[in-house]
N, C-alpha and C positions, 0 to 999 in steps of 0.2 A: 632723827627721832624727836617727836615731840615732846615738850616738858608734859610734866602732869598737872599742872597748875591751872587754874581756870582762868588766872590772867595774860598767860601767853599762849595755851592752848588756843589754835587755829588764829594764831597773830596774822600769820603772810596774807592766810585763804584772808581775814577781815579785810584789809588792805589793798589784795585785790580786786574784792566785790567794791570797794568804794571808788577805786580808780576804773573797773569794768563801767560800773555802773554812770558816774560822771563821764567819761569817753561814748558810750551812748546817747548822753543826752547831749552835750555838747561838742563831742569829735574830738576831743583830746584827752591828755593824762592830765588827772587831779592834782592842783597847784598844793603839794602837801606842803605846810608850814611845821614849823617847832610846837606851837601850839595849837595844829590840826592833831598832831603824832599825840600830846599830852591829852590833849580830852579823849581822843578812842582810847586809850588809854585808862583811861579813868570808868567812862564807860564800860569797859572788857572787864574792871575790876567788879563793875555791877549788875552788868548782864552779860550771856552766853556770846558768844559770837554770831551764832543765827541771828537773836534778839539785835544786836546790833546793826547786823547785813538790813536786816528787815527794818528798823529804824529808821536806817540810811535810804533802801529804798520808795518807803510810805513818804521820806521827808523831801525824797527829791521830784518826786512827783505831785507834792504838796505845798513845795515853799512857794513864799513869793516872789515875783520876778524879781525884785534885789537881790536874794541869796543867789538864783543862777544868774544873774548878771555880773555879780561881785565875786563869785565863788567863793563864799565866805556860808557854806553849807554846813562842812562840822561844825563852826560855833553857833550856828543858829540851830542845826539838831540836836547841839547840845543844851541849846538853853528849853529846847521844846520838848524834851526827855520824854517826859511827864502824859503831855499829853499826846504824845505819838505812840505810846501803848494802847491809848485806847481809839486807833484808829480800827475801822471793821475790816481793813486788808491785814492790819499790823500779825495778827494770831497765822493765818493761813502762810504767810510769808513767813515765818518764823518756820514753820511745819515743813515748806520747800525746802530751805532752806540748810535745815537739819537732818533733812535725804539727800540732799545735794553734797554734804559734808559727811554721810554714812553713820549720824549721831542714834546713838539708841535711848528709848525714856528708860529711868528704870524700870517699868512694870515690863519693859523686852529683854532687860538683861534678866529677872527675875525670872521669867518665862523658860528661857534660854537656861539656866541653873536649876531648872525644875521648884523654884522656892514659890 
């Protein structure tokens, strides 16, 4: 059962999506470090988990060739936080992503409770 905290809610699925998503780009599992774990981390404490998947994803389709050559992706998504919100994919990806995890907004749980 999941916590209900918004900091480990959907921890594993984040985790996954970044090592899925690195293994497609590159063919293998994501070299996690102590300090790749810390910043999602930190991250998950600031944004949803979707937000995050979709982050990871706008950035790895975005970095420059040093970050997928180095694999040094979370810290450089981390430092690019900011402006990887306002990429024109970042919102739609967010939107999959939180279907893809069966997340409701509240105006659907409100719907749903007739409020």
């Amino acid at each position: 059962m999941r916590k209900a905290s918004g900091k480990t809610e959907y921890w594993t699925e984040t985790l996954e999506h970044v090592n899925a998503t690195w293994q497609r780009k590159k063919g293998r599992k994501y070299p996690f470090t102590g300090q790749d774990l810390k910043m999602l981390k930190q991250l998950r404490g600031w944004f949803s988990a979707p937000e995050v998947m979709a982050m990871f994803s706008v950035y790895c389709s975005s970095s420059p060739f040093w970050g997928i050559k180095s694999g040094w992706l979370i810290s450089g998504m981390w430092q690019e936080r900011s402006v990887l919100l306002d990429f024109p994919n970042f919102k739609p990806l967010v939107k999959k992503y939180e279907a893809e995890l069966n997340l409701k907004t509240p105006e659907q749980v409100a719907l749903e409770f007739g409020l």
